[in-house]
C-alpha positions in Angstrom: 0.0 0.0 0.0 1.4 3.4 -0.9 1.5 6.5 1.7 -1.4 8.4 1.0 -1.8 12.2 2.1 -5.1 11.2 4.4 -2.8 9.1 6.4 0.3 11.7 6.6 -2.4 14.3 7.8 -4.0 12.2 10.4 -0.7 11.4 12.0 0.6 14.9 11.4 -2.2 16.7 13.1 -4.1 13.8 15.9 -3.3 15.1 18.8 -3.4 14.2 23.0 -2.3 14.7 25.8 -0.1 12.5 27.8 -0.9 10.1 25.4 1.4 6.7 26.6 -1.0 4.3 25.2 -1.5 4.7 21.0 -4.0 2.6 19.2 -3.7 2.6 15.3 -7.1 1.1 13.9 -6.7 -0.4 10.2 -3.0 0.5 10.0 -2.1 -0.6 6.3 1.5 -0.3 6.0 1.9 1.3 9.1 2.5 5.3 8.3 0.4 6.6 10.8 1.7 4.4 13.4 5.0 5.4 12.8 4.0 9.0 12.8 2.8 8.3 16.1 6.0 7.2 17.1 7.6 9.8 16.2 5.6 12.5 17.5 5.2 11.1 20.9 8.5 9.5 22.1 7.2 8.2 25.3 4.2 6.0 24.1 3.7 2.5 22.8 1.5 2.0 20.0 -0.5 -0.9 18.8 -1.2 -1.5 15.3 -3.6 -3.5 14.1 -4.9 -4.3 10.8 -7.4 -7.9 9.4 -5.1 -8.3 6.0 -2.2 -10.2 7.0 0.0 -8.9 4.3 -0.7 -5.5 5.5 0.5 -6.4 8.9 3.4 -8.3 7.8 4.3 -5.3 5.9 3.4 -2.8 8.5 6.0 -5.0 10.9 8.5 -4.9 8.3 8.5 -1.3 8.3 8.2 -1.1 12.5 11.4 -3.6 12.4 13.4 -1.1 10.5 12.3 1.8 12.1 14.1 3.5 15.0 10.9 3.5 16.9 11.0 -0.7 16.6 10.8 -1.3 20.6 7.5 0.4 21.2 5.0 -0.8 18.1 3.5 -4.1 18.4 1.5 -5.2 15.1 -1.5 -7.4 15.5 -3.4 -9.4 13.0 -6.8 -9.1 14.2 -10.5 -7.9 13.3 -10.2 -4.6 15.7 -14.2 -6.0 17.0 -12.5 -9.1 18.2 -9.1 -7.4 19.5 -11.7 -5.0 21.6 -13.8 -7.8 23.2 -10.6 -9.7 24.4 -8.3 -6.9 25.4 -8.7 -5.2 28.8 -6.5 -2.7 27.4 -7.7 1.2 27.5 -6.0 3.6 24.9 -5.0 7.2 25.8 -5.3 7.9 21.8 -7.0 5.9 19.2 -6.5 6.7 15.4 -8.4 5.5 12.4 -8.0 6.2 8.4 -10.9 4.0 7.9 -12.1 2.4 4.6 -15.0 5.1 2.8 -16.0 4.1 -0.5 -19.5 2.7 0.6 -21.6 2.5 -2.4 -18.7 2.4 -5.1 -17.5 -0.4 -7.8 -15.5 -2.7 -6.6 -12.4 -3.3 -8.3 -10.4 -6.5 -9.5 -7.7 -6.4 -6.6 -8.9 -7.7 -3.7 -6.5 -5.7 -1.2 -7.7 -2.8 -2.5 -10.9 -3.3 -2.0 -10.7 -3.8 1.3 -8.3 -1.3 2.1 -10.8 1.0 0.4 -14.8 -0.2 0.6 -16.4 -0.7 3.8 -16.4 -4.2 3.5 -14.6 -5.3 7.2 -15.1 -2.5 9.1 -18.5 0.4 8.6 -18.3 3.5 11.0 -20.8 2.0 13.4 -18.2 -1.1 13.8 -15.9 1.3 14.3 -17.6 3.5 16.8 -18.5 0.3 19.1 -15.1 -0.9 19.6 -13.6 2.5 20.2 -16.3 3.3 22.8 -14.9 -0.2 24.1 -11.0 0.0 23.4 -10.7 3.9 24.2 -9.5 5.2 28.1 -11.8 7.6 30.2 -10.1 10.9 28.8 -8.9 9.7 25.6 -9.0 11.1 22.4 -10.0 9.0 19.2 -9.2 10.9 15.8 -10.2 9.7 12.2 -10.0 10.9 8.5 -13.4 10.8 6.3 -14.7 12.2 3.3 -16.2 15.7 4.0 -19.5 14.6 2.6 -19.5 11.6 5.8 -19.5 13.8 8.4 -22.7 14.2 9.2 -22.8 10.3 9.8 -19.9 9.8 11.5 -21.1 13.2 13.8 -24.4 11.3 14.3 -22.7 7.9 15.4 -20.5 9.7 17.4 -23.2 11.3 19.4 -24.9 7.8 20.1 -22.0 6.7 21.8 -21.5 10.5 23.7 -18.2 11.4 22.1 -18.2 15.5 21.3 -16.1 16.6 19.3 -13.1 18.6 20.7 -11.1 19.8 17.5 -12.0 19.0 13.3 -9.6 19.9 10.7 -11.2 20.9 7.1 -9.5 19.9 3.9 -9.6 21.6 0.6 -7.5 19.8 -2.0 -7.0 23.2 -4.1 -8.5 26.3 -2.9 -10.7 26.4 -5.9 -12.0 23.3 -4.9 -14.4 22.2 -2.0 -13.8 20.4 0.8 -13.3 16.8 0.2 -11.8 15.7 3.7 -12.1 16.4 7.2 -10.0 15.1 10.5 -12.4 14.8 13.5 -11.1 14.3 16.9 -13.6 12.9 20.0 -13.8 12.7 23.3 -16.1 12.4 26.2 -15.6 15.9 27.8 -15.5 18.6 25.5 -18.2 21.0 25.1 -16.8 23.1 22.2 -15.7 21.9 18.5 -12.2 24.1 17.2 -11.7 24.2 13.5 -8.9 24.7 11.2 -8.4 24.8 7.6 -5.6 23.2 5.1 -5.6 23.7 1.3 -2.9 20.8 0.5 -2.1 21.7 -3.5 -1.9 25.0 -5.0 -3.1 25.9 -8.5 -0.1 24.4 -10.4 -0.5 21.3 -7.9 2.5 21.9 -5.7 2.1 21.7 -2.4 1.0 25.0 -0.4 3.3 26.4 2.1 0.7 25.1 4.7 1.2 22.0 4.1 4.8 21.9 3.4 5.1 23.8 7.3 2.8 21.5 8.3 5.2 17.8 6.9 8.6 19.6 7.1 9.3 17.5 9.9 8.5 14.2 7.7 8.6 14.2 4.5 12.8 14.0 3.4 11.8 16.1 0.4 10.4 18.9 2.2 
C-alpha cells in the first residue's frame, strides 16, 4: 500500500495529551503508526490491521524503524481485539475504509483497504467506545460529505467533538476531507483549515510547514 496524504495528515495533526498508550485502527502499511511514534517519544502503539500482508508489511516497516521497541503489530478484526483486550487507549487513530456505495475493483486488497467491507463506522464506533480510556481522544480521517454520519454515530456513543480539521485539496476546490477528533468531555468543537495543493499542484506552504518535519523532500 502506498503513503497516501489522508494518512500523513491524520498522523501529522491527531493530537493528545499525555498520550502513553497509542491505538492505530486499520493500520495498512503502518504510516500513521510510525508518525505516532515519532511525535510522541514516550508511548507505545499498537497496530492493528485484518489483512495479514498489510500487517506483515506494517512490521517490516516497525522492524526497521528507530521507533522498533514500542510498536507491536497485531493481526486481528479490531471487533475481536476490543472484546478480548482489557486494554484502555489514551489515543486511538483510524483512516478507515470510505467508498461505501462504489465499484469494486479487481484487486482484492484494494478493496478492502478501500470499501467498507470489514469495518463500517458503526463497527468502528463500538469498539472505540470499548477500546478507548476515560479521557482519551479518538481521531479519524473521512470524506467531507461523511461527516454528518460519522457526527451522528458519534453522538450515540456520547463522544463530542473537541477539534476537526477541514481539507480543501485546491482552494478552488471544496472540501473533500475532514480530520475529527472525540472525546467524552468537551463541550466546544475548534476548527482549522488546510488547502494541500496549490493551483499548479504543488504543495502550499501550509502544508509543506505542516510535513517539514517528515517528509525527506520537504
Amino acid at each position: 500500500m502506498k503513503v497516501g496524504t489522508d494518512a500523513v495528515l491524520l498522523g501529522i495533526w491527531a493530537q493528545a495529551r499525555d498520550a502513553s498508550k497509542i491505538l492505530d485502527i486499520g493500520t495498512g502499511n503502518g504510516v500513521i503508526a510510525l508518525l505516532m511514534s515519532q511525535r510522541f517519544e514516550d508511548s507505545k502503539i499498537v497496530a492493528i490491521d485484518i489483512d495479514k500482508e498489510s500487517i506483515e508489511e506494517a512490521r517490516c516497516n516497525f522492524d526497521n524503524s528507530p521507533w522498533h521497541s514500542r510498536i507491536v503489530a497485531i493481526h486481528q478484526d479490531v471487533l475481536l481485539y476490543a472484546r478480548q483486550t482489557q486494554e484502555h487507549y489514551d489515543l486511538i487513530v483510524c483512516n478507515p475504509p470510505f467508498f461505501e456505495a462504489s465499484l469494486l475493483s479487481q484487486n482484492t486488497k484494494l478493496n478492502q483497504a478501500k470499501h467498507t467491507l470489514t469495518l463500517d463506522y458503526s463497527s468502528l464506533f463500538l469498539s472505540v467506545n470499548q477500546l478507548i480510556a476515560e479521557n482519551g481522544v479518538f481521531a479519524l480521517i473521512c470524506p467531507y460529505d461523511k461527516a454528518d454520519k460519522v457526527f451522528q454515530l458519534a453522538k450515540q456513543y456520547q463522544f463530542h467533538c473537541r477539534r476537526k480539521l477541514v481539507i480543501y485539496p485546491k482552494k478552488s476546490k471544496s472540501a473533500n476531507r475532514i480530520i475529527i477528533e472525540f472525546d467524552k468531555t468537551t463541550s466546544r468543537c475548534q476548527s482549522e483549515q488546510l488547502i494541500v495543493y496549490q493551483e499548479d499542484n504543488t504543495y502550499t506552504s501550509q502544508y509543506r510547514r505542516w510535513g517539514r518535519d517528515y517528509y525527506i523532500n520537504f
